[in-house]
Structures are given as structure tokens and as C-alpha cells.
C-alpha positions, 0 to 999 in steps of 0.5 A, spaced: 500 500 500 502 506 498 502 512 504 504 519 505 505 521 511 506 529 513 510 532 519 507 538 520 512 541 525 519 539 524 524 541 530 526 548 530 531 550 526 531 543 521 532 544 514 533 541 507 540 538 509 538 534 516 531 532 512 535 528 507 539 525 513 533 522 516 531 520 510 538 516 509 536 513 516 529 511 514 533 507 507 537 504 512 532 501 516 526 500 512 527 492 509 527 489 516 519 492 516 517 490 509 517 499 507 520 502 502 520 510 502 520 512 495 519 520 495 520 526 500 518 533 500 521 539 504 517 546 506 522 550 508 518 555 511 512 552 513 517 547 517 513 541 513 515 534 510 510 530 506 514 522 504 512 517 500 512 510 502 510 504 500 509 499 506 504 492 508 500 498 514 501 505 516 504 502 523 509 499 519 511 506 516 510 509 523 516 503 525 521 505 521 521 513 522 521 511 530 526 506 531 530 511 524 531 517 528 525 518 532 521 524 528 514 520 526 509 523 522 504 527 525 498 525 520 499 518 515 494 517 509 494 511 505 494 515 497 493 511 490 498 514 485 495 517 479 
């Protein structure tokens, strides 16, 4: 199933660079869950990440931005790609 999940407050001061970080963390963690993150988008100003993940559940997303680097998302939906 595919989801994207939003962080709707990232930690004061995080930008583009220490989203990527995490990122590379998720990718690092993801195939012990069955989760592939595919895509991120970063906003800046508004201090809000929307990522793609393809995973079994929406807990399964949640685990791995957890046991990654801690920053879970706020919201998650699950999406069909068009």
C-alpha cells in the first residue's frame, strides 16, 4: 500500500540538509519492516515534510521513522498514485 505521511512541525531550526539525513536513516532501516520510502518533500518555511512510502500498514511506516531517528509523522494517509 502506498502512504504519505506529513510532519507538520519539524524541530526548530531543521532544514533541507538534516531532512535528507533522516531520510538516509529511514533507507537504512526500512527492509527489516517490509517499507520502502520512495519520495520526500521539504517546506522550508512552513517547517513541513510530506514522504512517500510504500509499506504492508501505516504502523509499519510509523516503525521505521521511530526506531530511524525518532521524528514520526504527525498525520499518515494511505494515497493511490495517479
Amino acid at each position: 500500500m502506498l502512504f504519505m505521511d506529513v510532519h507538520n512541525h519539524l524541530p526548530e531550526g531543521a532544514r533541507a540538509a538534516d531532512v535528507a539525513e533522516a531520510h538516509a536513516a529511514d533507507l537504512r532501516t526500512q527492509d527489516q519492516y517490509g517499507v520502502k520510502y520512495l519520495h520526500y518533500w521539504v517546506d522550508d518555511s512552513a517547517g513541513k515534510v510530506f514522504c512517500l512510502v510504500e509499506a504492508p500498514d501505516a504502523e509499519a511506516a510509523h516503525r521505521v521513522h521511530r526506531e530511524a531517528h525518532g521524528l514520526v509523522a504527525d498525520e499518515i494517509y494511505p494515497v493511490t498514485q495517479g
